[in-house]
N, C-alpha and C positions, 0 to 999 in steps of 0.2 A: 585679226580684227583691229583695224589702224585706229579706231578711235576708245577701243576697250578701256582704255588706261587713263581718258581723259579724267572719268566723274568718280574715281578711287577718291580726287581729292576732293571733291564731291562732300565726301563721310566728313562726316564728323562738322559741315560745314552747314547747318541745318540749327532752325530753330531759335535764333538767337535771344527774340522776346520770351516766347515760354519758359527755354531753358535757364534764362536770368532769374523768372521770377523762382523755378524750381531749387535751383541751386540756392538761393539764399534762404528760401524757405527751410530747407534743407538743412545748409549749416547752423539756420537759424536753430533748431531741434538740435543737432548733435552738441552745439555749444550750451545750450540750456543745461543737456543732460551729463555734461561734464564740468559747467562752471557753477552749475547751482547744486550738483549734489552734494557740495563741499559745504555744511553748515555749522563750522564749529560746535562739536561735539554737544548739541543740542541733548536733553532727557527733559522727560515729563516730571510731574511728582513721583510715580512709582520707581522712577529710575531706568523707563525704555526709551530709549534712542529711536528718531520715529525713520518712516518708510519714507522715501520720495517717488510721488508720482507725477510723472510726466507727459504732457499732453496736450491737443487745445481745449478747450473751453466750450463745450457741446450742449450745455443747457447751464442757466441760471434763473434762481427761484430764491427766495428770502430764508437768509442763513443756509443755504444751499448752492455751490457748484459743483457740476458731473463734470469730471476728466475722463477725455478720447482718449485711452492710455494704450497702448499697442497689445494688450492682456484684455482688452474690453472696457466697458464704460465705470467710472470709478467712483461713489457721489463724496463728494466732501461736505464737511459741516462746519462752518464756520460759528465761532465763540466768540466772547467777550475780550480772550488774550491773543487772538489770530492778529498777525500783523501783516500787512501789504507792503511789498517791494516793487518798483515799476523799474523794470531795468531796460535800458536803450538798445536799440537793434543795431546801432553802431556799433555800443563797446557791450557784449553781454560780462559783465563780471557784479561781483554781490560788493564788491565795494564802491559801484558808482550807482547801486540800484538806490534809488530816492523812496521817501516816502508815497503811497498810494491808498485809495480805499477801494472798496469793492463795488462803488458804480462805475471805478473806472475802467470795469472790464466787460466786454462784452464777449459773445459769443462768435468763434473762431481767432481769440486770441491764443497766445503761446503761452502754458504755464508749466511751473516746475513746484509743486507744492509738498513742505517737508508737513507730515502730519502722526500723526498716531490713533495705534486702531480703535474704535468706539466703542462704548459699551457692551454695543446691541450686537458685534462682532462682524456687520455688515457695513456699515460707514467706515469712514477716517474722519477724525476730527483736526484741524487746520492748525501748524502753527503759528506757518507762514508761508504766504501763497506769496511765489514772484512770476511776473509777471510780462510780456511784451505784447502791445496792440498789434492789432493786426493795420491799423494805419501807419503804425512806424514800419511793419516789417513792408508794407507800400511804398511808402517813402524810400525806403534804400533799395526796392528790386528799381524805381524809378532810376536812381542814382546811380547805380550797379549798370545798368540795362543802357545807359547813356556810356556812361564809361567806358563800357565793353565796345561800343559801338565805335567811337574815338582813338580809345586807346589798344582795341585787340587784333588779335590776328589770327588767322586759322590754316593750315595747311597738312602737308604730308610730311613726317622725316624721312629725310634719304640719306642722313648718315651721322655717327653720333661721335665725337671726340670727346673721349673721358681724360686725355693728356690737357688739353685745353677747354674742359667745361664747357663747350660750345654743340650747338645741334645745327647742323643743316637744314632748311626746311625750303620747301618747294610752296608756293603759296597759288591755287590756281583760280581765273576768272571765266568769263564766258569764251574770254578774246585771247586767254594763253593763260601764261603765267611764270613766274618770277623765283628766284632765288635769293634767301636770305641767311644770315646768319644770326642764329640767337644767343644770346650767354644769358643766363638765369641771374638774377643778383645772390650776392651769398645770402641773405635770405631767403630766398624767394620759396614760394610753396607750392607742394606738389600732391596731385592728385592723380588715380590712374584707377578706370573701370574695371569690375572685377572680370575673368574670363568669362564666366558664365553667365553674365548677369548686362542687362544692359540698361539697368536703374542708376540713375545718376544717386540714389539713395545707400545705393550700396558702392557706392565710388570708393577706397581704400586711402590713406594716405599714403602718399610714395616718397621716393628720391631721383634724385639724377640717373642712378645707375640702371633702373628700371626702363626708361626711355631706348625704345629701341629703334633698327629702321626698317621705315614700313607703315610705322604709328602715326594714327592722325595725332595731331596735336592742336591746342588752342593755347592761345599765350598772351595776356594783361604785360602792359609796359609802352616801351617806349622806340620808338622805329626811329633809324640814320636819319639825317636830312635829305641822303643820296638814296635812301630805302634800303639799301644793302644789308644793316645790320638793325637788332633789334634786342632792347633790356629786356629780361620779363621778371616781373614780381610773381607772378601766379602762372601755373604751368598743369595744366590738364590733357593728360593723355589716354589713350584706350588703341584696341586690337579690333579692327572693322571688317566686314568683309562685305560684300557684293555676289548676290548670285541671279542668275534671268532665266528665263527656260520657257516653254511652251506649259498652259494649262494641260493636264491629264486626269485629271480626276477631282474634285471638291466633296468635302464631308462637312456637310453645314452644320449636324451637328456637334461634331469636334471641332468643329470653325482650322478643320487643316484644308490646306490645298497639294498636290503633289503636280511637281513640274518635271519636264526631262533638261535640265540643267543644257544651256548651250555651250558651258566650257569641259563638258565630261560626256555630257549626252546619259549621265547617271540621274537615276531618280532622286530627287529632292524632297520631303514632305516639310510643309512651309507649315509652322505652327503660329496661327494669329489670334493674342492674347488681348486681353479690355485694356493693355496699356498700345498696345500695335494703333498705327496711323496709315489709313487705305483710304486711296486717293487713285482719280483718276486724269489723266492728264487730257484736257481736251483736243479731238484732233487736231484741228488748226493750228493749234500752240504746237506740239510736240511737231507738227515739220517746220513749221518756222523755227525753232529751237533747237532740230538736227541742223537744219540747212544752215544755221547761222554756227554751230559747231564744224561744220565744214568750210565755212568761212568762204561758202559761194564758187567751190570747189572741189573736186572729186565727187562722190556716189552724189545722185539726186534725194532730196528726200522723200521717204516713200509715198507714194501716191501722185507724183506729180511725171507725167510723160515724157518721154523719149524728144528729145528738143526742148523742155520745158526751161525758162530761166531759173536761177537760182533765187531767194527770197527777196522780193526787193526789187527795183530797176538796176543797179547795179552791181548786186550780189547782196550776200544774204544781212539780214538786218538784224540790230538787235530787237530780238521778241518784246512784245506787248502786252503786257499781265492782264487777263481781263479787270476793268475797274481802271486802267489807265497807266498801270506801274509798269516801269519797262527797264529790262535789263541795262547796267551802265556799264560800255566801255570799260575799262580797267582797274574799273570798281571792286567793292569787297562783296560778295553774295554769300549767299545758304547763313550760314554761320555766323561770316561775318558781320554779318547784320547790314544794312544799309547805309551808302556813302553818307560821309559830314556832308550837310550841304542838301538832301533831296535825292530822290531818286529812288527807286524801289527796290526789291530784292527775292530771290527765288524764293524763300520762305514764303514771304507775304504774296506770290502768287501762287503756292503751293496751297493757301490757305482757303485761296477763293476757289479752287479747284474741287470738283463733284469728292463729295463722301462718299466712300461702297462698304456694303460688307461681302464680306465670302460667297454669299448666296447671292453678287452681281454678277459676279465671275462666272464665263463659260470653256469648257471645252477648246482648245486650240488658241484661246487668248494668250498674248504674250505679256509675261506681267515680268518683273525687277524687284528686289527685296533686297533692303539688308538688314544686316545682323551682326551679334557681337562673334567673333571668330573662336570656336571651338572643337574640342576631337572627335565630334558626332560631326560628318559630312551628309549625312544622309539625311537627318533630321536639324533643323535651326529652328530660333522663334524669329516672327519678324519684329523688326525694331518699326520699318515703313515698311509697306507694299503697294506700289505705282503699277495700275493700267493705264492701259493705251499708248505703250513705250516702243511701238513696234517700229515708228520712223527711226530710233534709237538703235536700237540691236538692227537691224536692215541695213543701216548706212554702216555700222560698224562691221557687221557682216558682208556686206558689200566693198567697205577698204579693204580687209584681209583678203577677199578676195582680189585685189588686186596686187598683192605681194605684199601690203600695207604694214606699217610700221607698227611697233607696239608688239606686245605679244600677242599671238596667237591664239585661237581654242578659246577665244572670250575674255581675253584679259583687256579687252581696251573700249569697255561701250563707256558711254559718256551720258548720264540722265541728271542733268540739274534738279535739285532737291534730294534725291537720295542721299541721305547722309545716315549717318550708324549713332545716331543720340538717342540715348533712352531715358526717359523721365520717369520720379517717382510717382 
């Protein structure tokens, strides 16, 4: 299947607004929970060292905040010696936290509150709440979200040199794609999805040596003049996979679907959770969107007759997001987020595309999923699940049968927006 191998690079290439705001969100919590639990050896009168609870800001009421604490709702009581710290979403640390009071918080802030247990043995009483708005934590997914956009890059490794610090990376757009070389700075940081998990919440920190080939990667810094080579400060990796098949059976109330896999012809049972993104691709797009992957060449795409032209008067065009957004030429898509300068991107027409749930799905539909790559083949969650991809697997199906390039057995379908991101 000649074109199987295209939308691999696909993964991981998805989501770039969402997942900016979730990632910062994100660190914004782990950094809370490890720069504020440090409060020089604080005690009460009686001599107990207090509890730190962590969380956002769920209800507020006079001498009263509930913490959203990951154990359940938490109420604190705020005193006459309770002190307020407003710490920046830029720099979270307690030696830049400034002074605050407590109108300056509202509900769905970020808070990290050292307290000790009340009387009544059901409160905490405050000793001091720190603090981040949730306007600041805005303000830098804004700034994060533009950054990323400018300065990222998103592709596939194809091969890693630990003699020279350096990764290979294959970066792909609608119209091909490109090779580059990365070298991390000796700082740079490293994150990498867990096997099992595809919550960017449970992202681990990594190193160099983890990066393997195969792995999508996302990468902050700084690209050649000539594009060939690339700095990166920030280095996010994970283990993606791709699977498509024929519907065979839906259990709406397990919210599973089970497919007969077109690369094994083995059964699949697709497991789609309340973090899963099911999406249906409208006809019309998804053959303009094959046909323009075949670049007005080889198989037709499907639906369109024996003589039919290819997309376009002169071959196949770039697709048209409904709403006006249209694929750009040798631009950055999915992940990368949309060119400097204008122009749209698979995400954002990913977005305006029909919602489904499980109980849209019928019998003999050809659906696409991925997922985080694990040693259960038989059973995945999905990360996305795409209807209406059947121009997709057909024309892919359709190269291989012609001796087509790429591997075999389903390794080379090509579905813009499918990418392997999971959000918390």
């Amino acid at each position: 299947m000649r074109n199987f191998g295209r939308l691999k690079a696909y993964y991981f290439q998805g989501n770039l607004f969402k997942m900016r705001k979730n990632i910062v969100t994100t660190l914004l919590i782990f950094l809370c929970s490890g720069a504020f639990g440090y409060v020089f050896g604080q005690v009460n009168d009686g001599g107990v060292k207090p509890t730190y609870v962590i969380g956002d800001a769920v209800a507020i009421a006079d001498k009263k905040i509930t913490v959203g604490a990951k154990t359940g709702p938490v109420q604190i009581t705020i005193t006459d010696k309770t002190a307020f710290k407003r710490a920046s979403a830029e720099n979270l640390s307690l030696t830049t936290a400034v002074a605050g009071t407590m109108t300056d918080i509202s509900v769905g802030d970020k808070l990290t509150v050292s307290a000790f247990p009340g009387a009544d043995g059901k409160s905490m009483s405050a000793r001091t709440v720190y603090y981040v708005t949730k306007a600041d934590i805005a303000a830098k997914n804004a700034k994060e979200t533009a950054e990323w956009q400018t300065r990222g890059i998103t592709g596939k490794v194809t091969t890693v040199n630990e003699q020279t610090n350096q990764i290979n990376v294959e970066v792909r757009t609608l119209t091909g794609s490109t090779k580059l070389v990365l070298t991390p700075k000796p700082e740079a940081k490293y994150l990498r999805y867990a096997p099992d998990s595809e919550r960017f919440s449970e992202a681990k920190a990594s190193k160099f040596s983890e990066v393997k080939a195969g792995d999508m990667i996302r990468a902050l810094g700084d690209k050649s003049s000539d594009g060939t080579a690339f700095t990166a400060e920030k280095v996010l990796t994970g283990a993606f996979q791709t699977v498509a098949g024929t519907v065979k059976s839906i259990d709406v109330e397990k919210n599973e679907v089970v497919i007969k896999n077109l690369q094994n012809n083995k059964d699949v049972t697709i497991v789609v959770t309340d973090t899963s993104l099911l999406k249906k691709y409208p006809a019309e797009m998804a053959e303009r969107m094959a046909g323009f992957q075949a670049g007005g060449g080889g198989a037709r795409p499907f639906g369109q007759g024996a003589g039919a032209r290819p997309v376009g008067q002169g071959g196949a065009q770039p697709p048209t997001a409904p709403g006006g957004a249209q694929g750009a030429p040798g631009g950055r898509t999915g992940f990368g987020g949309a060119r400097p300068g204008g122009g749209g991107n698979i995400d954002e027409m990913l977005d305006r595309f029909p919602t489904i749930k499980t109980a849209d799905l019928k019998v003999g539909d050809m659906i696409a999923v991925s997922s985080t790559k694990n040693t259960n083949v038989e059973k995945i969650r999905a990360i996305k699940l795409l209807a209406g991809v059947e121009p997709f697997l057909r024309m892919a199906q359709a190269g291989n049968g012609r001796g087509g390039q790429g591997g075999g057995g389903g390794e080379g379908f090509s579905i813009p927006g499918l990418d392997g991101i999971g959000f918390p």
